[in-house]
N, C-alpha and C positions, 0 to 999 in steps of 0.2 A: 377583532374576532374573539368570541368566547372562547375559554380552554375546553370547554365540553367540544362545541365546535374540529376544533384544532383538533382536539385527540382522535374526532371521527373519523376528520380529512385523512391522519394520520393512518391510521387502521387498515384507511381503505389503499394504503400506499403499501403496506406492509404483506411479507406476508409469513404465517408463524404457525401453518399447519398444511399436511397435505394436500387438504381439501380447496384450500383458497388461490393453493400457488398453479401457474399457467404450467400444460403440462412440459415445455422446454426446461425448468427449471427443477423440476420433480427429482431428475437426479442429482442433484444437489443437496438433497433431502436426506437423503442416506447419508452423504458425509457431515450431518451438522455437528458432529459429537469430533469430527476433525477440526471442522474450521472454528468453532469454539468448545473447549471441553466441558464451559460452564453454559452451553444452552438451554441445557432446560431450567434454568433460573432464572431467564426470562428475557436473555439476550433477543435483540429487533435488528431483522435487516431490509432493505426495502429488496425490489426486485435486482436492481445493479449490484448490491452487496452479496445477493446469494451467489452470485458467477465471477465478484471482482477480490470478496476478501483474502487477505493470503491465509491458508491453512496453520493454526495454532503453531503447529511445531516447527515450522521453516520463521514463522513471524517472531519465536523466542529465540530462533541460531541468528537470524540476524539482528535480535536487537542485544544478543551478545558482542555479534564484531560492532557494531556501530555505538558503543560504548561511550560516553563525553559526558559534558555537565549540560546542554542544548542541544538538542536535536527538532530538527523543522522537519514533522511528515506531511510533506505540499501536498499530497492525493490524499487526505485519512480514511473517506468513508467512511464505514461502521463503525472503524476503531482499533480492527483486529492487531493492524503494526502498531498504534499509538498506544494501547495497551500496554505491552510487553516493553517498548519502549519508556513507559515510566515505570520499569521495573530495576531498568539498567539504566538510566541517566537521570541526574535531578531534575533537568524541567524537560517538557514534550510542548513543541507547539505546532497541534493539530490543527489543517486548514480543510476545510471543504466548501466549494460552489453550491453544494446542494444542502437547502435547510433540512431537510427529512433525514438524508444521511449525518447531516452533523448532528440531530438531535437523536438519531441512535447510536451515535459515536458515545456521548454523552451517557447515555444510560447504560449503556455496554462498561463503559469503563467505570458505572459505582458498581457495576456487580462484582469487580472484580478489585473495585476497593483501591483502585487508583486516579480517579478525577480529579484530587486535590492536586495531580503534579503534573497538571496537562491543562494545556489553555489553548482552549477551542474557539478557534477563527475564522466566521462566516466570510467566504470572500475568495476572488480572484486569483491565485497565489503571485499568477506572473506581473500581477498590480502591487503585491504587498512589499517583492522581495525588495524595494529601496528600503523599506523600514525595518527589513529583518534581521537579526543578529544570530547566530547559532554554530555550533562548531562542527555538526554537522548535519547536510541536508539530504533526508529519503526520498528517494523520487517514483510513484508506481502508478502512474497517470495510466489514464484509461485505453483499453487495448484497442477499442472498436467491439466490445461483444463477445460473446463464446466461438464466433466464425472468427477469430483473427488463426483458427490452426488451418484454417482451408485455402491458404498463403504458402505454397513452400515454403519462400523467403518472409519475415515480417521487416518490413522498413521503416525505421523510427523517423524518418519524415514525413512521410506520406500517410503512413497509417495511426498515427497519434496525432487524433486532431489536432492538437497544441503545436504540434512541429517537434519530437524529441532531441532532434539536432538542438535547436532555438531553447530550449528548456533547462537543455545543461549548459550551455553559454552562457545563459543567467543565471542559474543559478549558481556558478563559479564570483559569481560578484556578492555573495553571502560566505562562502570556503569553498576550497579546492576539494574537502572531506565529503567526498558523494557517494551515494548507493544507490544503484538504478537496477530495479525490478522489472524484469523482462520476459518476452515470451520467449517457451525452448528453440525457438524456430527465429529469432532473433538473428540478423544480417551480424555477422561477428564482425565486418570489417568496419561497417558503422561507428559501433562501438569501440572498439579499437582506436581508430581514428580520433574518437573524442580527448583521447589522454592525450594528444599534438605529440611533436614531435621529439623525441630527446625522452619522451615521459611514459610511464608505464600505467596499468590495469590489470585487476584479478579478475579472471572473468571465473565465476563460479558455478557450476552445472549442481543443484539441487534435485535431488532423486525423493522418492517418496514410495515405500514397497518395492524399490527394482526398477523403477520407472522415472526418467527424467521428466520432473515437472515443472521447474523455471529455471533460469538461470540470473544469477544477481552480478551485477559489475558493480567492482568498488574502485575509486579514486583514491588519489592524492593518500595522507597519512593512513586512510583506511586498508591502504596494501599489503597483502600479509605475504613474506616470503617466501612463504611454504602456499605455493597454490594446492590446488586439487576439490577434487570431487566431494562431495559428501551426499554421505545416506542422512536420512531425517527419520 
């Protein structure tokens, strides 16, 4: 396929103005200058990236605690966490199933002048992790959509396609060092549960304005004694 081609297909996947995007997505629109602050310089996100990236400033607090010299974001998408993530560790390695999202992970991350320290991996993650090394692994696999809040409960079994149970089992066979992004409405006991027995977990409640907007659990040496809340 020509790159003329390519870039068309591209385009038509994208969408980078009011006028193009479906109207469910429209609100999402208003916060671009949240979810990246360098948008108008020409950051790309396809449709799944306007409703799945994490918001700039929760995407720079976590990629403060998750601090190391490797770090694996299994979900990258756009880019948003892999970014900020080669801000605070020396290498990022960025995975994603979908070619469009990786190739605007890519362009996201020279606007911001970090690509050289992120190595972007088209592919399967739960195929890759025999061959992966890193000290530690992001985990923010996909929710099911913008209806995953129409769930009292959300169940990371049944509602992560992947199996969320089955996802941090493996990826314990890369490090113990995990950060799992999750909905606010996220089953605690699930979670919980994953640290086994004898072992602990921070479960983190992320606000944004006043407003709980996700909560992150961290594993193993990522546990910080001092839990609590934080505003963003």
């Amino acid at each position: 396929m020509s790159s003329s081609i390519q870039s068309a297909t591209l385009e038509k996947r994208l969408h980078s103005s009011m006028e193009t995007m479906p109207d469910f997505l429209k609100k999402y629109w208003n916060q671009r200058a949240i979810l990246f602050t360098k948008y108008k310089e020409g950051i790309l996100m396809d449709e799944e990236g306007w409703y799945s990236v994490t918001p700039e400033d929760i995407a720079i607090h976590i990629a403060e605690r998750c601090r190391c010299d490797v770090i694996i974001d299994a979900f990258c998408g756009v880019g948003g966490n892999a970014i900020q993530f080669a801000f605070t560790c020396h290498k990022v390695i960025a995975i994603d199933i979908d070619e469009t999202r990786l190739m605007c992970a890519k362009h996201n991350a020279m606007i911001y002048g970090v690509a050289d320290r992120i190595e972007f991996i088209l592919g399967d993650y739960l195929e890759l992790i025999p061959r992966l090394k890193a000290d530690v692994v992001f985990l923010s696999p996909p929710w099911g959509g913008p209806d995953y809040l129409s769930s009292k409960t959300f169940d990371i079994k049944t509602m992560i396609t992947l199996d969320g149970e089955k996802l941090y089992r493996e990826s314990l066979k890369i490090t113990n060092n995990i950060a799992y992004y999750l909905p606010r409405n996220v089953n605690i006991q699930q979670i919980t549960n994953l640290a086994g027995r004898g072992n602990t977990c921070e479960i983190q409640e992320v606000y944004v304005n006043g407003k709980l907007k996700t909560i992150v659990v961290y594993y193993g040496e990522l546990v910080n004694e001092d839990f609590g809340e934080n505003e963003v």
